[in-house]
C-alpha positions in Angstrom: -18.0 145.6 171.2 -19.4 144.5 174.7 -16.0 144.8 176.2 -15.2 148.5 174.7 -19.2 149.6 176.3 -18.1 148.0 179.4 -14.9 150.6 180.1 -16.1 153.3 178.7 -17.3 156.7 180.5 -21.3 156.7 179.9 -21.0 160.3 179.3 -18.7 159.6 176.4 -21.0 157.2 175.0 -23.6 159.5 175.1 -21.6 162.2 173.6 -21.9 163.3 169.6 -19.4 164.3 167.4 -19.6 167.4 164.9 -21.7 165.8 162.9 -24.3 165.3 166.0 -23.5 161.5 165.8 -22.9 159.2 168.8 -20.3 156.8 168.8 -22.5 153.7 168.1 -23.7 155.1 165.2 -20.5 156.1 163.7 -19.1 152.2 164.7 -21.9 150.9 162.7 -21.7 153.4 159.9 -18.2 152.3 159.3 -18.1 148.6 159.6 -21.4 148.6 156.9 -18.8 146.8 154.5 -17.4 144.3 157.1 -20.9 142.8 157.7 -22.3 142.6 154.5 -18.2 140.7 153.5 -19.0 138.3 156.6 -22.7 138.0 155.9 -21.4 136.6 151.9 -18.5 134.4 153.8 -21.0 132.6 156.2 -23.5 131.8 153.2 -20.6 130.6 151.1 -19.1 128.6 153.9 -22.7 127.5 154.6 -23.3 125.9 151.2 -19.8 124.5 151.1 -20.5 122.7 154.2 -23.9 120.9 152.5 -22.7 119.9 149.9 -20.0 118.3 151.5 -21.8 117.0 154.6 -24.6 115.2 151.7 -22.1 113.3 149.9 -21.0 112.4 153.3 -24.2 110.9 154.5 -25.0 109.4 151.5 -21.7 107.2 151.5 -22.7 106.1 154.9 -26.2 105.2 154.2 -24.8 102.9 151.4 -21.8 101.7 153.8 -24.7 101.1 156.7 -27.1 98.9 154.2 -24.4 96.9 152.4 -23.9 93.3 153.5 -21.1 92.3 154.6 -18.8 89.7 152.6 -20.8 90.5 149.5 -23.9 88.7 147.4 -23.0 85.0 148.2 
């Protein structure tokens, strides 16, 4: 969005539409649905991720106090 601010006219991102809206407010109006979907994706992916990365570290805690060659 930075890159949009950065070549646009500051008069026309002052401007408001018929519905005495400016343009940031109609962007964030619209994409309402597109944050909440990546808020849901992040916390899924999120979870995924630590569950995953436990049974990870508890293989290599048991791998890091085993002794080597066995019990003998």
């Amino acid at each position: 969005m930075q890159a949009v601010e950065d070549i646009v006219h500051p008069m026309c991102k002052d401007a408001k539409n018929g519905d005495g809206k400016k343009p940031f407010d109609v962007f964030i109006e619209s994409h309402e649905e597109l944050v909440k979907a990546g808020e849901k994706w992040t916390k899924d992916t999120a979870s995924t991720y630590i569950a995953v990365d436990s049974l990870v570290l508890t293989i290599m805690f048991a791998a890091a106090f085993a002794i080597p060659g066995g019990n003998n």
